[in-house]
Backbone as ProteinMPNN parsed JSONL, in Angstrom:
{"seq_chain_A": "XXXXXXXXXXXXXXXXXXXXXXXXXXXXXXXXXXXXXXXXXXXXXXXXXXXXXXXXXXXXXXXXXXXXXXXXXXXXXXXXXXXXXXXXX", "coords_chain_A": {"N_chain_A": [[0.816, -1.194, 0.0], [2.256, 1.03, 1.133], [3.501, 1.808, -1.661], [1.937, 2.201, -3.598], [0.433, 4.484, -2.816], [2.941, 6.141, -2.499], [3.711, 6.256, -5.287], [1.211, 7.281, -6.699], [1.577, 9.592, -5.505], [3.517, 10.992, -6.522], [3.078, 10.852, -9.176], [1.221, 12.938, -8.487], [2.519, 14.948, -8.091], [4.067, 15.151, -10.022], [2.361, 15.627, -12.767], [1.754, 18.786, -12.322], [3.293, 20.355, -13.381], [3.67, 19.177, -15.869], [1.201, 19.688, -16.734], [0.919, 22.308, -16.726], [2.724, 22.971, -19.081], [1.528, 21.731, -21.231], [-0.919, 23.139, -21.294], [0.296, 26.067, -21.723], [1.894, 25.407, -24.403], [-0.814, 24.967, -25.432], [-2.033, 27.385, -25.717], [-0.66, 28.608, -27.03], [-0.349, 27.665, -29.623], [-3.047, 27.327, -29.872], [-4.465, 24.954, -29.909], [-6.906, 22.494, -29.689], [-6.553, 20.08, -28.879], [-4.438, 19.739, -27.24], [-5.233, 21.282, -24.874], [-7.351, 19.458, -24.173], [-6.11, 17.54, -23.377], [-4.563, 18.502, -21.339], [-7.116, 18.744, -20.288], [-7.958, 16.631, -18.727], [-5.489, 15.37, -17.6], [-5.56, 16.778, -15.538], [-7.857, 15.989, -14.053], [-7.496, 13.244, -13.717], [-5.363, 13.361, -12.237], [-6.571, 14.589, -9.961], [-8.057, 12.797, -9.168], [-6.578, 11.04, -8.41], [-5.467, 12.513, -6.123], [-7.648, 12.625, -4.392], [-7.768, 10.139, -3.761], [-5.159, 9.693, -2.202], [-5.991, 11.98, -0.018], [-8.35, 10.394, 0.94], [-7.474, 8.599, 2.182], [-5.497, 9.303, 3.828], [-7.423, 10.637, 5.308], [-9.032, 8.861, 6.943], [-7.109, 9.078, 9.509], [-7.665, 11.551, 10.096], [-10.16, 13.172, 10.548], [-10.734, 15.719, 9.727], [-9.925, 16.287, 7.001], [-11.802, 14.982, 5.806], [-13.419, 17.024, 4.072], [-12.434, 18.479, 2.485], [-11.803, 16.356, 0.862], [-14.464, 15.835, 0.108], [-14.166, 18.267, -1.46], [-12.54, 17.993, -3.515], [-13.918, 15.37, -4.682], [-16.034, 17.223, -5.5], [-15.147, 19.042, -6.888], [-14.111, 17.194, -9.603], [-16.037, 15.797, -9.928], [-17.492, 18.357, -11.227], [-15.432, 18.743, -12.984], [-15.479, 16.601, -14.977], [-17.886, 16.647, -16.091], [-17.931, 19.054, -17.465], [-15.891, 18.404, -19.346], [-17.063, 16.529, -20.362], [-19.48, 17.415, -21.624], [-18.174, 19.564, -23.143], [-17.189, 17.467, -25.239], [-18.63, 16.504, -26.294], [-20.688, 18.681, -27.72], [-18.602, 19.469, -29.615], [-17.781, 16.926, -31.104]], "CA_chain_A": [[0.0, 0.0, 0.0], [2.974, 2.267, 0.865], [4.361, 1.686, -2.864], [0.686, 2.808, -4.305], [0.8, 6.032, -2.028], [3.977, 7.203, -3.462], [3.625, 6.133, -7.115], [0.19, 8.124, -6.458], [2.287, 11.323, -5.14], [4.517, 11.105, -7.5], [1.845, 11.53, -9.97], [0.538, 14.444, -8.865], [3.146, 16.098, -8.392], [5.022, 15.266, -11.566], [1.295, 16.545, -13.268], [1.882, 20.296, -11.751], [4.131, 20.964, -14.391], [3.336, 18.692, -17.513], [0.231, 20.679, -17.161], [1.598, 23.899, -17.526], [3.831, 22.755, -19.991], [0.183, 21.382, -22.109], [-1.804, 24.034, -21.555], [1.352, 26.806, -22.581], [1.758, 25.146, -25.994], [-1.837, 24.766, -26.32], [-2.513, 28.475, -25.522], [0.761, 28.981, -28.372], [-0.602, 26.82, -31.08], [-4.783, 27.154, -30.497], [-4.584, 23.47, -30.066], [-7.833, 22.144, -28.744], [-6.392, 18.341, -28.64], [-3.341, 19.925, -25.814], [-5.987, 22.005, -23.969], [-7.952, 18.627, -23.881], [-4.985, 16.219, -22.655], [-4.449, 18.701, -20.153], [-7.819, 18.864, -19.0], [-8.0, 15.257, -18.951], [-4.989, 15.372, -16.869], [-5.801, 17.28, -14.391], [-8.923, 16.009, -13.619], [-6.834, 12.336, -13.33], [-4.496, 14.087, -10.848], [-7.507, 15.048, -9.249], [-8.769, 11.151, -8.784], [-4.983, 10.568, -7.584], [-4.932, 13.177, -4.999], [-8.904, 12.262, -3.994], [-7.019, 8.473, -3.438], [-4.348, 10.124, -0.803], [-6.541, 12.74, 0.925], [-9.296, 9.98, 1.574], [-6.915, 7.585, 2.772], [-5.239, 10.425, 5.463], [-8.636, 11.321, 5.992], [-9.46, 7.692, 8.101], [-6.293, 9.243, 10.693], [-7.528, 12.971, 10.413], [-11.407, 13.264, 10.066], [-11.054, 17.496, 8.837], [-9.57, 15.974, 5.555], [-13.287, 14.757, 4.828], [-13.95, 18.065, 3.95], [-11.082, 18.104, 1.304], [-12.297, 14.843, 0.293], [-15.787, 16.247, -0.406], [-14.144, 19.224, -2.166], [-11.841, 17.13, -4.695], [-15.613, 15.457, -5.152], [-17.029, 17.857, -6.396], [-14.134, 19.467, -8.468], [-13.73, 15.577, -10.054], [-17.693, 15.578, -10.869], [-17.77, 19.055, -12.04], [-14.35, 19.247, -14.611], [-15.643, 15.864, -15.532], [-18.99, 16.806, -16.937], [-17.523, 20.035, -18.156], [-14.912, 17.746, -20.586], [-18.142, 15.477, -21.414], [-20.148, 18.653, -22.418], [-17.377, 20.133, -24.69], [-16.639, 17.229, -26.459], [-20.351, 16.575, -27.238], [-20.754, 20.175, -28.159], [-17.9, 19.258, -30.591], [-18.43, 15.94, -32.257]], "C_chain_A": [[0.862, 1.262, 0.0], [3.321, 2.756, -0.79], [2.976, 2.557, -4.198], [0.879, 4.025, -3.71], [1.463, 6.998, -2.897], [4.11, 7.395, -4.764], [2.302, 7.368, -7.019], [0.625, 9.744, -6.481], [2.831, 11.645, -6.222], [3.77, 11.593, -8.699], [1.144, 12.981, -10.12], [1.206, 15.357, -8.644], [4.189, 16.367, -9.467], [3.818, 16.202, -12.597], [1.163, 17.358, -13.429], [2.415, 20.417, -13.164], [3.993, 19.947, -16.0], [1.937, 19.519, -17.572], [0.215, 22.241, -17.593], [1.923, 23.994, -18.582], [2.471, 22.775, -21.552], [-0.06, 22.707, -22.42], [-0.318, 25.712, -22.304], [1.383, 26.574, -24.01], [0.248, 24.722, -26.232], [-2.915, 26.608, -26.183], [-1.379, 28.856, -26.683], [-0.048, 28.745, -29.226], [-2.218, 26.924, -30.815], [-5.133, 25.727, -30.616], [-5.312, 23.288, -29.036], [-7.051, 20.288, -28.243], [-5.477, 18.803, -27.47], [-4.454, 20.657, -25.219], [-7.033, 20.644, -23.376], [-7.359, 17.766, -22.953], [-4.788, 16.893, -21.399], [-5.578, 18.822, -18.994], [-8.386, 17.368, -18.112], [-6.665, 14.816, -17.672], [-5.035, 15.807, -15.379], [-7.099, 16.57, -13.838], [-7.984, 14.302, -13.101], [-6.118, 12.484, -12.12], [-5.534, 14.524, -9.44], [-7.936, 14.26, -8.475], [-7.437, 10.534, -8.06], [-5.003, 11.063, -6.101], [-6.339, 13.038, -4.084], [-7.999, 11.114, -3.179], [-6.347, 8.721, -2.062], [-5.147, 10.426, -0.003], [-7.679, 11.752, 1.628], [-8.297, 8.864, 2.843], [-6.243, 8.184, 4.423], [-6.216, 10.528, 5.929], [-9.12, 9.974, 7.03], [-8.547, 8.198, 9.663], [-7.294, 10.476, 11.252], [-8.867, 12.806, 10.046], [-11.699, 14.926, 9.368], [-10.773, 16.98, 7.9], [-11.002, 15.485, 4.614], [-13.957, 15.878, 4.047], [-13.287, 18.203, 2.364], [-11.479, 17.023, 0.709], [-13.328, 15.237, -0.642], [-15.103, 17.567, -1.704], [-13.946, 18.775, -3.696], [-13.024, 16.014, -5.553], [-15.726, 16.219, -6.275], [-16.388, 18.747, -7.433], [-13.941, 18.288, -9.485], [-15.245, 15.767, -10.711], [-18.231, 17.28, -11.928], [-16.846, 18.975, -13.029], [-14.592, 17.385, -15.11], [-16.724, 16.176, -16.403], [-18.93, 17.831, -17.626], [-17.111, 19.149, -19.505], [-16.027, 17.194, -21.309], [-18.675, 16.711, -22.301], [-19.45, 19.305, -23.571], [-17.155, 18.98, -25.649], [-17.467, 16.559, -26.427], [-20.573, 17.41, -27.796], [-19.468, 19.8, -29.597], [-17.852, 18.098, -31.697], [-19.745, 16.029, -31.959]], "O_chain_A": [[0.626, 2.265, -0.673], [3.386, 3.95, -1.085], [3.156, 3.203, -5.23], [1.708, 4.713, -4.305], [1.124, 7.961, -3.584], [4.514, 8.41, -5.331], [2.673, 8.489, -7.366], [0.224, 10.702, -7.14], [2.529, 12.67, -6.833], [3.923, 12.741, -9.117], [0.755, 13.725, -11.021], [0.851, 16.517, -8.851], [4.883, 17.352, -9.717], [4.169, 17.253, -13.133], [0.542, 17.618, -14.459], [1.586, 20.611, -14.053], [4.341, 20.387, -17.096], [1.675, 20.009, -18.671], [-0.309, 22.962, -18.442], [1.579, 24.965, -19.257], [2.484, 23.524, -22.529], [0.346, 23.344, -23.392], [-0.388, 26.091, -23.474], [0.956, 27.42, -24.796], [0.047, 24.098, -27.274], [-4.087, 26.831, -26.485], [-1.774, 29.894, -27.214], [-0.602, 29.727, -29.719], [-2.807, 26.491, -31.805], [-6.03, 25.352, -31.371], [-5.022, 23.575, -27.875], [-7.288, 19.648, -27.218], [-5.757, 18.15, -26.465], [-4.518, 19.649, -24.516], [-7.486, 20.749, -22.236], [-7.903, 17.314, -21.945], [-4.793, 16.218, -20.37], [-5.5, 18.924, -17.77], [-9.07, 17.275, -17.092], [-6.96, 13.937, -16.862], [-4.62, 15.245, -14.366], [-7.155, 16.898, -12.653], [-7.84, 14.264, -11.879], [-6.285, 11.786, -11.12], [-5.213, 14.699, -8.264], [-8.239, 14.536, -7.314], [-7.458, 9.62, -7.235], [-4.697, 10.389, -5.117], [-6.157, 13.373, -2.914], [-7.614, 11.318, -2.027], [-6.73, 8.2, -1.015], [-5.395, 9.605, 0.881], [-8.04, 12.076, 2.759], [-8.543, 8.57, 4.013], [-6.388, 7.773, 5.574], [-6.201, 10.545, 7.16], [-9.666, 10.372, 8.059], [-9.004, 7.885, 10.762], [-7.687, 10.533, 12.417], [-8.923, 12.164, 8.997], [-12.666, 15.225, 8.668], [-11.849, 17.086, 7.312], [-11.242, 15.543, 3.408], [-14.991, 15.652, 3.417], [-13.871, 17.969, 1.306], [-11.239, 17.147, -0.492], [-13.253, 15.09, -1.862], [-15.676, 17.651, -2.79], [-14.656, 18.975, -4.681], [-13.014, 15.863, -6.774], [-15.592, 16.027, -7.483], [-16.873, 19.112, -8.504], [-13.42, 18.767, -10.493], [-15.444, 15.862, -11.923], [-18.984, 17.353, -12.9], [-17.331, 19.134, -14.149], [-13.599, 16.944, -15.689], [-16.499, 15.962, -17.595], [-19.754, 17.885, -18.539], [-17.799, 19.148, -20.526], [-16.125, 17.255, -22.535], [-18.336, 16.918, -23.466], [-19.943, 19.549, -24.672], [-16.934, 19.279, -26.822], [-17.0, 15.432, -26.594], [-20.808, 17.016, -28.938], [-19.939, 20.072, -30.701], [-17.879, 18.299, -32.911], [-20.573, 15.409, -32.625]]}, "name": "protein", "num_of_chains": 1, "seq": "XXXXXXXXXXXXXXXXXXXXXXXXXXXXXXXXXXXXXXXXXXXXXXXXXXXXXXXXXXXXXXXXXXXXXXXXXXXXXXXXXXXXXXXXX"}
């Protein structure tokens, strides 16, 4: 379980910056496919860092709160992505 944890961390915090990196060249180039990958990313990073915070949250019960937040950022930039790329094909 430790070895999931850190692969987990590692994830989201390697993410920070390939997302920048996305969204930069897709704010350069007008490229909806890099504005997509990154939002696609982030929202993954999102389900990563949900994974940690619930798992602290069994020691620390305030983290449920955080839990609930990453929720509802996870269900909203999910149905956002669905909506645009219905709206598009």
């Amino acid at each position: 379980m430790a070895t999931l944890m850190l692969g987990l961390t590692g994830y989201v915090l390697l993410s920070i910056p390939v997302f920048l990196v996305l969204m930069l060249f897709a704010g350069l180039t007008r490229s909806t496919r890099l504005r997509r990958a990154a939002e696609v990313l982030v929202l993954s990073a999102c389900a990563a860092l949900l994974v940690l915070v619930s798992e602290r949250a069994l020691e620390k019960p305030l983290l449920w709160a955080v839990a609930v937040m990453l929720v509802a950022v996870l269900v909203f930039g999910a149905t956002r992505v669905v909506k645009t790329w219905r709206d598009t094909y």
